[in-house]
N, C-alpha and C positions, 0 to 999 in steps of 0.2 A: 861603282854606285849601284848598279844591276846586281852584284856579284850579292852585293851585302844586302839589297831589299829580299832579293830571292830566299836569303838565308835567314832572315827573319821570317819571312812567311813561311818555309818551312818549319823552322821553331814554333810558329801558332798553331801549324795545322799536325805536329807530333803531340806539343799539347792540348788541345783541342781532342786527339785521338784519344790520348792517354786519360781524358777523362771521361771520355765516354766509355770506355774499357771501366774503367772502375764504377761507375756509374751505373752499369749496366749488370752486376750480380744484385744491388740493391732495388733497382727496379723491378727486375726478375722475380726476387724473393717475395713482394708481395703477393706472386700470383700462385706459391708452392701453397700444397696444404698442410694443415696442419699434421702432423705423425700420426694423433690419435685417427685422424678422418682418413690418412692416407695407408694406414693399415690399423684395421680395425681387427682389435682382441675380441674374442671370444670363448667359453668355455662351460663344457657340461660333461656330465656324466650318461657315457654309452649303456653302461650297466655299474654294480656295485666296487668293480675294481679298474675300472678303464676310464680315465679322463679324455674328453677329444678336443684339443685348442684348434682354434680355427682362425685364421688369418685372413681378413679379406681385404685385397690390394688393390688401389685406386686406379683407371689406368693411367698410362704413363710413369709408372713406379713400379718398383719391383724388391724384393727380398732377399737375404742374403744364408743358404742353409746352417753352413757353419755358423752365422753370429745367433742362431736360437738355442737360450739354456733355458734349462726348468728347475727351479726348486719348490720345496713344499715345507707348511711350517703344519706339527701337526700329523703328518703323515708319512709313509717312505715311499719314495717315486720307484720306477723301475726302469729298463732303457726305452727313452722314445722312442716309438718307432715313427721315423720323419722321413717322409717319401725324396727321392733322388728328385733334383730339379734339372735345369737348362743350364748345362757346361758355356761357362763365356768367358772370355777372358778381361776381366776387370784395369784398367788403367789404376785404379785406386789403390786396390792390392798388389799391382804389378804381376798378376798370375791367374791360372785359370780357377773359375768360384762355380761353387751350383747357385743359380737365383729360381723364385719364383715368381710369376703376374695370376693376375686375376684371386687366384684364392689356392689354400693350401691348408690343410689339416691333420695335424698330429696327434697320434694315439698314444697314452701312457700310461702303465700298470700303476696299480696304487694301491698301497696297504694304507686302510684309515679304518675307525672303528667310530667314526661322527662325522662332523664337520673341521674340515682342514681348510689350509690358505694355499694358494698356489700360486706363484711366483713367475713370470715368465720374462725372457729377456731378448729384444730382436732389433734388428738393423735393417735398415733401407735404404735406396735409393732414386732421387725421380729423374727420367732420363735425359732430363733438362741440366743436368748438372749438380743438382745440389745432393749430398748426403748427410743425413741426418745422421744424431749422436746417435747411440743407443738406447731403446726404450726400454723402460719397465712397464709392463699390469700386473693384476693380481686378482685373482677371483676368489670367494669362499662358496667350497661343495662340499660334497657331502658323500663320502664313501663308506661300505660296510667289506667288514672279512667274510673271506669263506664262512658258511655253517654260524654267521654273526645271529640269527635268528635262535640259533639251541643253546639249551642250557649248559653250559659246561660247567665243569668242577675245574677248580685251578691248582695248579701244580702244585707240587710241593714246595714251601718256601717262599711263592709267589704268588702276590695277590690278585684279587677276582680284580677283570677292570671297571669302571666306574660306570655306571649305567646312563645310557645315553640321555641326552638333554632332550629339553622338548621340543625345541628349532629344531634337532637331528630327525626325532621321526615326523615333523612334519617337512620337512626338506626328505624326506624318503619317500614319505602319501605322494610330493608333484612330483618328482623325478622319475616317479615311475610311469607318467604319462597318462593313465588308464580314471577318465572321468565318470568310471561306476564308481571306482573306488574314492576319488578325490573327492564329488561333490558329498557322499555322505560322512562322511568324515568330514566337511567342512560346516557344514550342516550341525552336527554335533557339538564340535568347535565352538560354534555360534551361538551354539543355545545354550553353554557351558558360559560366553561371555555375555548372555542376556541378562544375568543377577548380580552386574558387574555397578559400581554407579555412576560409570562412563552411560550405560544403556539404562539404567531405570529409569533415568530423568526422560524420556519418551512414556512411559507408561500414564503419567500424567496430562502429558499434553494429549496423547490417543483420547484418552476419559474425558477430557474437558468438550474435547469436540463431538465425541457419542453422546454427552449429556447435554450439550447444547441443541442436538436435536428435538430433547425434550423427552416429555415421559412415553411418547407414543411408537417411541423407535424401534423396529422388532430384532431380533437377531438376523436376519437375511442384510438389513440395512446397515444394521453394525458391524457386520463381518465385512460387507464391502467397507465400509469408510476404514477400516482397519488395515483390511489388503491392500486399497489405494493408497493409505499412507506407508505402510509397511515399501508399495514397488515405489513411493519417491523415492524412500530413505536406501531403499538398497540400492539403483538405478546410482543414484549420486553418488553413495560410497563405495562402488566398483568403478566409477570413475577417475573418482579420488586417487583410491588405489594404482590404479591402471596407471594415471598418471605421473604419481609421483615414482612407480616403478621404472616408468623411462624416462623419467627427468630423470631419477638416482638419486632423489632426493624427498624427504618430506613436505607436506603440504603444508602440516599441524602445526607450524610456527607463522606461517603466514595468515593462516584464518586466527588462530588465536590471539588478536590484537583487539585491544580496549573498543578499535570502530567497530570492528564485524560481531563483538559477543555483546556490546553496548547494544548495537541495532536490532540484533537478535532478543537481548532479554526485553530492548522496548514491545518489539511486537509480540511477546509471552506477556507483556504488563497489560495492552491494549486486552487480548484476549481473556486476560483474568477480569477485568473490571465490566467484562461483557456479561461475566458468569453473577455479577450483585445485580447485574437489570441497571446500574446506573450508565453506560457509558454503548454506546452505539454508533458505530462509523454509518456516515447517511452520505451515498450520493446523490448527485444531480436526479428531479424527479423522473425528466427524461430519459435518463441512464436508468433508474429504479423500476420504470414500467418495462425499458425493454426486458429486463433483467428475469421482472415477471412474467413476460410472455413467452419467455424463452425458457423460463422454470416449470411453468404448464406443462410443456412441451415434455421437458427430459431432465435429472437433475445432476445433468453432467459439469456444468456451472462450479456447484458443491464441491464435486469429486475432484475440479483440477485443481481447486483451492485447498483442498485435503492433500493432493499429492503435492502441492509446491508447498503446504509445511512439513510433506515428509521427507521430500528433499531439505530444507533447510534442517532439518533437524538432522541430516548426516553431518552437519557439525558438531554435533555435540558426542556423535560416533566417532568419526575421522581421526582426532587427537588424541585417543586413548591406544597408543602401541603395545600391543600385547605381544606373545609367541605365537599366532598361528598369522595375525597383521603382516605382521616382519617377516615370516619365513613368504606368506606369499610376494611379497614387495621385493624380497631378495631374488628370489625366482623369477618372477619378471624382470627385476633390473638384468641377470647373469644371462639368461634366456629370450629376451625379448618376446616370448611367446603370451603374448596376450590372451588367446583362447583360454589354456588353462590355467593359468594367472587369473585372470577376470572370471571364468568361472569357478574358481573355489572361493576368490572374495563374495561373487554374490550368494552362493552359499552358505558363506559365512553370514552374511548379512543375512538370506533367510532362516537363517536357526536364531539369531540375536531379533529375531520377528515372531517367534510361536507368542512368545506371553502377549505380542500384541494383540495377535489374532485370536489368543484366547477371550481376551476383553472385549474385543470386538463379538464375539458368539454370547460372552455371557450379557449380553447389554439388555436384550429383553430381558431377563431373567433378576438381572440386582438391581436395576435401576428402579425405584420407587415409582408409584404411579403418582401424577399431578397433585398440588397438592402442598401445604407447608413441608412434608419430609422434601420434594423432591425441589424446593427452595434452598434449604438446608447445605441439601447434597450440590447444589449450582455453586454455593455461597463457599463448602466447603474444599472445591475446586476451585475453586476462584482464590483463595487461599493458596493451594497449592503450587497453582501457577505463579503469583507471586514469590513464595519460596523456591519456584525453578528459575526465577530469574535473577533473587538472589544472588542464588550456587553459579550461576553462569558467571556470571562478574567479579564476583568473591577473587578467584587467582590472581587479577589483575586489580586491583584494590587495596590498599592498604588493609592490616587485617582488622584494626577496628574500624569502621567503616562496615564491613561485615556483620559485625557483633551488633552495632548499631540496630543496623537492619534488619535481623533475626530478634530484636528485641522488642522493635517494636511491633512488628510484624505478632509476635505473638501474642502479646500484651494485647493488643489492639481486638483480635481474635477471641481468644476470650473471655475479655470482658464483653465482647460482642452477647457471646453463648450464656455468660451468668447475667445478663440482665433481664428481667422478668422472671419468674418461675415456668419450670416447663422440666422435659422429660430425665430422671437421672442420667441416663446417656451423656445427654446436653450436657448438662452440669458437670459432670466429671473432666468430661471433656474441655469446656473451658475452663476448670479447674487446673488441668494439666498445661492447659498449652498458657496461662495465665502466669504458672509455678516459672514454665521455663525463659518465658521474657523476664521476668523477675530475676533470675539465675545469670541471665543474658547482659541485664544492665549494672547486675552485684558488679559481674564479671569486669565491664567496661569500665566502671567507675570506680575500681578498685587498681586498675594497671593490667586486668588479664587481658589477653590478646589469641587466645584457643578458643574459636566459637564452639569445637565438640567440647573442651573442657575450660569452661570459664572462669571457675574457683580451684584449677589445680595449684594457681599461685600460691594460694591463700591457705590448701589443706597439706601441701606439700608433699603432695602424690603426684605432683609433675618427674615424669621419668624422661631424665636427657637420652637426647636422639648420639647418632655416632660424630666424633668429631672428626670431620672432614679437611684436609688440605685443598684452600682450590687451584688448579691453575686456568688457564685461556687458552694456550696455545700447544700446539704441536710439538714444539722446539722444547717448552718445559714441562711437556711429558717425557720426551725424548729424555730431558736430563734426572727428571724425575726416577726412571728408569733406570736410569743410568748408573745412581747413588742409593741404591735401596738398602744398602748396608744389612744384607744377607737377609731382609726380611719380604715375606710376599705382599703384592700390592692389589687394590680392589681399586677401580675407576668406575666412577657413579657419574651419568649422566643425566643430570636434573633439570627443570625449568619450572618457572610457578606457577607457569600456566595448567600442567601435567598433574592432573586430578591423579595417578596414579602414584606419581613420587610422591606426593604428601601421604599416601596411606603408609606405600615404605619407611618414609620419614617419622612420623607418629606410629603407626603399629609394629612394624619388624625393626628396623634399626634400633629400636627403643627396648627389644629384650635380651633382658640378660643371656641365655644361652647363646645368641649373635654375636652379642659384643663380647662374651668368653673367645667365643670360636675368632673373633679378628683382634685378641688383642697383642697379635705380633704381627700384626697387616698394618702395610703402610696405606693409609686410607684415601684416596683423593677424589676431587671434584670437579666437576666442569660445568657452569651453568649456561647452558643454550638458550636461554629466555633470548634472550636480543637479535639472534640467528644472524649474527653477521659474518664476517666474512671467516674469523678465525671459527665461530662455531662450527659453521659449515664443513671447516676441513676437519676439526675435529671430529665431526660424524662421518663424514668422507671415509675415514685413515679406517675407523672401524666399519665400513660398510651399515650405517647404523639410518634408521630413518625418522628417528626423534625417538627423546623419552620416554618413558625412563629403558635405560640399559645398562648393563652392570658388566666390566670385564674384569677377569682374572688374573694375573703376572705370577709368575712362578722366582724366587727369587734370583736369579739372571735377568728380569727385564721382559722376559718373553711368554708371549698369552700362551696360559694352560688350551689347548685343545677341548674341544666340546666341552665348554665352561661356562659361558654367557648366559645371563640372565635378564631375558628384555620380557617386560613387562610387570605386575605384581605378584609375589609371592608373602605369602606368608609367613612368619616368625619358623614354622616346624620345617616349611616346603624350603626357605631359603639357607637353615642349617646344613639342612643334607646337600644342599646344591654348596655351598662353603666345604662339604670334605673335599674337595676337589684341588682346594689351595694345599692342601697335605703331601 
């Protein structure tokens, strides 16, 4: 009876064991970290032909020398050079391995003549027991050849190569480290995208508020309210930037939602309807006096209010992705190096600031003195602002809803201007802007739905845009790819919120010499408006940080090298960038 109780408690306390044993890898596991955290990729360029990956390892975890491979899509590698580790004899391999701890970084020749992808492949283990599979990362840099700066004549037989893109030499300007040369060159950049209509729509709201000072306001006074709103907007959108570089992701789908550009164009409604003298925000009288006595004082009050709409107005910067945006955002995401990251955006953001600060200097000088004209000119801002808030709402909108707005909007206007008799000016004026609500409501009440073109229905000068395949995912690019049936492929990355794709869409897509040059391109689409989860990867997979961006396939499936086109081109600028599919 002894014999056989014994032998059952032993059976409890074998089982009992044996599930703690097993029990105990799964308890364990929650507390390893993740691969990407427990060896962290990294990758830059030392100079024009030298990659250096960097590997920084958690402690408690360590690396394995033989499991690191490199490839390159885009470029030709040369031999790593991967420093010798710590000889140890691995249970896992059954034999002795080199590892590394703490950190380790590898040097690697490279022939590129732009931007390349680079590929890398490593293994690890934490000393706790567990071994991870094998990882993959993947960076895009940017290398140049020997003597890549001089003109050469090309061989016989052989063609000149294709002239670098414009991501290429601005991923050259910050690679090179040297902030004499970065910030004017971003500076330039900025003032190249200040006549862009991502940035004009500020030029209005700047004006409403120097004219709301009134007629007495000098240029000393103007230039500051200009520079104080100029440091909100840029202050906020180096932050932006900065941001979404080390998330690795964009902002511009987030802010660009019906509540943040709704709220927004409310407060551009509020301030238009300030500029007819009907409409006045009035606080508490108590709150009003101190306000007063603190305005005697200093009119610093003013000026924070001027900088917190020039920071909000870096929303209406933020979501316009260009090529010099993206090459910075790519640089901080690959680099982590915020200094010069964040100082070329804000340079960028002070050149996309001259024309404000010009406005701000001429304000003595254009502004009317008191007076019916400088009613006129209130009433006529006040207008403006209306149609900036509009245009804010419009992408998110149904498109008549739009046309609506601009119709009455204009109508409304002037008829304002032709009632009574008064100056030709006037009259023209609302003559014109009278012609085009008229134009505006032909348009809606006929079926068009183009608020720049409302009667293209009707004259039959509507010119179709390119016809797109779309897909969502990853997997049906992959197969996309996959099945090109020998033809080259263009991947268009759009969203409606992206005042840029619509110019693509309507002006370049729309002309003939484009649509000659793709019509043996297999054309495809992805719309990121929704930015969920599959979006997300599909901006991921391309290193992309919103809208619009256009990549290249060759046909095998595989991106043409230094080919990408993020931002807006032209019908002539985006032909030449298409000989590339050739």
């Amino acid at each position: 009876m002894y014999r056989s109780t014994l032998k059952a408690a032993l059976a409890w306390l074998l089982l009992a064991c044996s599930l703690l044993l097993a029990a105990a890898p799964t308890l364990a596991a929650d507390d390893y970290l993740d691969p990407e955290a427990a060896f962290k990729f990294s990758a830059r360029m030392l100079d024009p032909q030298t990659v250096a990956v960097t590997y920084d390892i958690a402690d408690g975890y360590y690396m394995y020398r033989e499991r690191l491979k490199f490839t390159a899509t885009g470029a030709t590698l040369g031999e790593p050079r991967i420093p010798h580790g710590k000889v140890k004899y691995d249970e896992t391999f059954m034999k002795n391995v080199e590892t590394y701890r703490k950190s380790v970084t590898i040097t690697i020749p490279v022939r590129a003549n732009g931007m390349f992808t680079l590929m890398a492949s490593s293994q690890g283990c934490a000393d706790a027991g567990l071994c991870y599979a094998p990882q993959d990362a993947s960076a895009r840099l940017v290398g140049a050849l020997p003597g890549a700066g001089q003109a050469l004549a090309p061989a016989d037989g052989v063609s000149a190569p294709a002239a670098p893109s414009e991501l290429t030499g601005i991923a050259s300007v910050l690679g090179g480290g040297k902030l004499l040369v970065i910030v004017p060159a971003f500076i330039l950049l900025g003032l190249g995208l200040a006549f862009t209509p991502c940035v004009l729509p500020m030029v209005p709201i700047l004006a409403s508020i120097i004219v709301g000072e009134g007629a007495q306001v000098k240029r000393a006074r103007g230039f500051t309210l200009a520079l104080t709103y100029s440091l909100g907007m840029a202050i906020v959108y180096t932050a932006l930037g900065v941001a979404a570089g080390l998330v690795g992701e964009g902002l511009a789908a987030a802010l660009q939602n019906p509540w943040v550009l709704g709220a927004f164009a409310l407060l551009i409604v509020g301030m238009s309807l300030s500029m007819f003298g009907h409409y006045q925000l009035q606080l508490p009288l108590a709150w009003q006096n101190r306000l007063v006595n603190a305005s005697s004082r200093q009119s610093g009050g003013k000026l924070a209010g001027v900088f917190i709409m020039g920071a909000i107005s870096a929303l209406i910067v933020g979501p316009c992705v260009a090529a010099p945006l993206a090459g910075a955002l790519v640089y901080i995401s690959q680099t982590r190096d915020v200094v010069i990251g964040g100082a070329a955006l804000f340079a960028m953001a002070v050149g996309m600031s001259i024309p404000l600060l010009l406005v701000g200097l001429s304000a003595g000088s254009l502004l009317p003195r008191a007076g019916a004209w400088m009613d006129g000119v209130k009433k006529l801002f006040g207008v403006l602002m209306l149609a900036m808030a509009v245009w804010m709402v419009a992408p998110v909108l149904p498109p008549v809803l739009p046309m609506v707005a601009w119709s009455v909007l204009f109508l409304a206007y002037g008829f304002h201007l032709l009632r009574g008799r008064g100056h030709w000016v006037r009259m023209t004026l609302g003559a014109l802007f009278a012609l085009l609500g008229a134009l505006e409501l032909t348009g809606v009440a006929t079926g068009g739905r183009d608020a720049l073109a409302p009667l293209a229905h009707i004259t039959g000068k509507h010119k179709a845009s390119l016809a797109f395949k779309r897909i969502k995912t990853v997997a049906q690019l992959d197969a996309a790819l996959a099945a090109t049936g020998g033809k080259t492929v263009m991947l268009d990355f759009y969203a409606d919120w992206c005042v840029s794709c619509k110019e693509m869409e309507k002006l370049t897509f729309t002309d003939p010499n484009v649509q000659a040059r793709l019509a043996n391109t297999l054309l495809l689409q992805v719309d990121v408006t929704a930015n969920d989860a599959d979006d997300k990867a599909m901006l991921k997979r391309f290193g992309l940080f919103g809208p619009p961006g256009i990549i290249l396939f060759d046909a095998q499936g595989a991106e043409i090298a230094d080919s990408r086109v993020v931002g807006y081109q032209d019908a002539q600028k985006f032909t030449t960038s298409l000989l590339k599919l050739n």
